[in-house]
N, C-alpha and C positions, 0 to 999 in steps of 0.2 A: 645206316648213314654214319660216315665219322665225323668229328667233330670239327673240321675246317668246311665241310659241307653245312654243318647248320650255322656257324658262323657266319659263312655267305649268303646260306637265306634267311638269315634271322639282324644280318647286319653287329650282332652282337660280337666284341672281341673273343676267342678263347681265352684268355686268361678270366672273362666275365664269366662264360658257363662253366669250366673249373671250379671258379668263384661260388657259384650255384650249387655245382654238386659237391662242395664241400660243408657248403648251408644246409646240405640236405633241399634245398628248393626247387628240383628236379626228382619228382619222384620215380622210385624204384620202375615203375611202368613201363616209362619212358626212357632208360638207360640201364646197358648190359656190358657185359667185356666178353671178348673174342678169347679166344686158347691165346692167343697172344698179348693178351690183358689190354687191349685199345676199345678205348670206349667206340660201341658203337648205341647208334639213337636211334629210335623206334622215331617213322615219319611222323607222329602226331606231334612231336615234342615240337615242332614247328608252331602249330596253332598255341602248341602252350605256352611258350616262350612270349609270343605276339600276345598270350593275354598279362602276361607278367611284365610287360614291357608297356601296357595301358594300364595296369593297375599303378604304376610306379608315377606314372605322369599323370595322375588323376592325386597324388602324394601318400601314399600307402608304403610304408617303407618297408624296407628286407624283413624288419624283425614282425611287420606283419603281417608279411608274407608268411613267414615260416609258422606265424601262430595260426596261420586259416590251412596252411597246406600241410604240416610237419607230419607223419605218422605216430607222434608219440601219444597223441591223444589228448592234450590237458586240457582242452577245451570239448563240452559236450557241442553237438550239434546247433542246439539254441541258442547257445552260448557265442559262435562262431556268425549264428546268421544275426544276432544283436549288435556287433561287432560291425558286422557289412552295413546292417541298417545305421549304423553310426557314423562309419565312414561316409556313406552316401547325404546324411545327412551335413556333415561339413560341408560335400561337395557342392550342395545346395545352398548353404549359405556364403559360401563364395563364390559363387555366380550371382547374387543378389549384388553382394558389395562389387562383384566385378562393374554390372549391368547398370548398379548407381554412378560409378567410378566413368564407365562408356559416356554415362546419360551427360555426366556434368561436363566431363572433355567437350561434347558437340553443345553444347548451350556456351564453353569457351568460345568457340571454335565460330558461332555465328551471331555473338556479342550481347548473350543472353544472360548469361552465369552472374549469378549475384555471389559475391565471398563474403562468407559469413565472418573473416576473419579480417583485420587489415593486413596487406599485403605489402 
């Protein structure tokens, strides 16, 4: 698949997945070059793309991307899954303050909300 094809199913710009495979955040796998040196992409790179594109919006940034995915290795495997558990766990604590943040908007919202502060 070339790369205005996965652009289209992945909605991502090409200049984004260039962007990727110069990060190395595309692994080897998943992209090849033709006798004519055009990137072509192995169909999975779809699915993978859509999970780098949910880890991104959940706030996982490039550089840590490239620390869980990169082949260079510098992180062992335990290392990498304490890492995830880390991440997940921010995510969890911001859905708490999100879910207090929700709670007090509707106690605004049906003239319940006491402010702790003066207004």
């Amino acid at each position: 698949m070339k790369i205005n094809d996965v652009s289209k199913k992945t909605g991502l710009p090409i200049s984004t997945l260039r962007f990727y495979e110069r990060k190395n955040l595309i692994p080897d796998t998943l992209l090849a070059r033709d006798v004519n040196n055009y990137r072509i992409y192995n169909e999975k790179v779809i699915d993978y793309l859509e999970d780098v594109k949910t880890l991104l919006s959940t706030g996982f940034t490039l550089n840590d991307l490239s620390t869980l995915i990169n082949q260079d290795r510098s992180l062992t495997y335990e290392e990498k899954m304490k890492f995830v558990e880390n991440k997940l766990k921010e995510i969890e604590d911001s859905q708490k303050k999100l879910e207090k943040s929700k709670k007090f908007l509707s106690e605004i919202l049906v003239g319940k909300a006491i402010f702790k502060t003066k207004c």
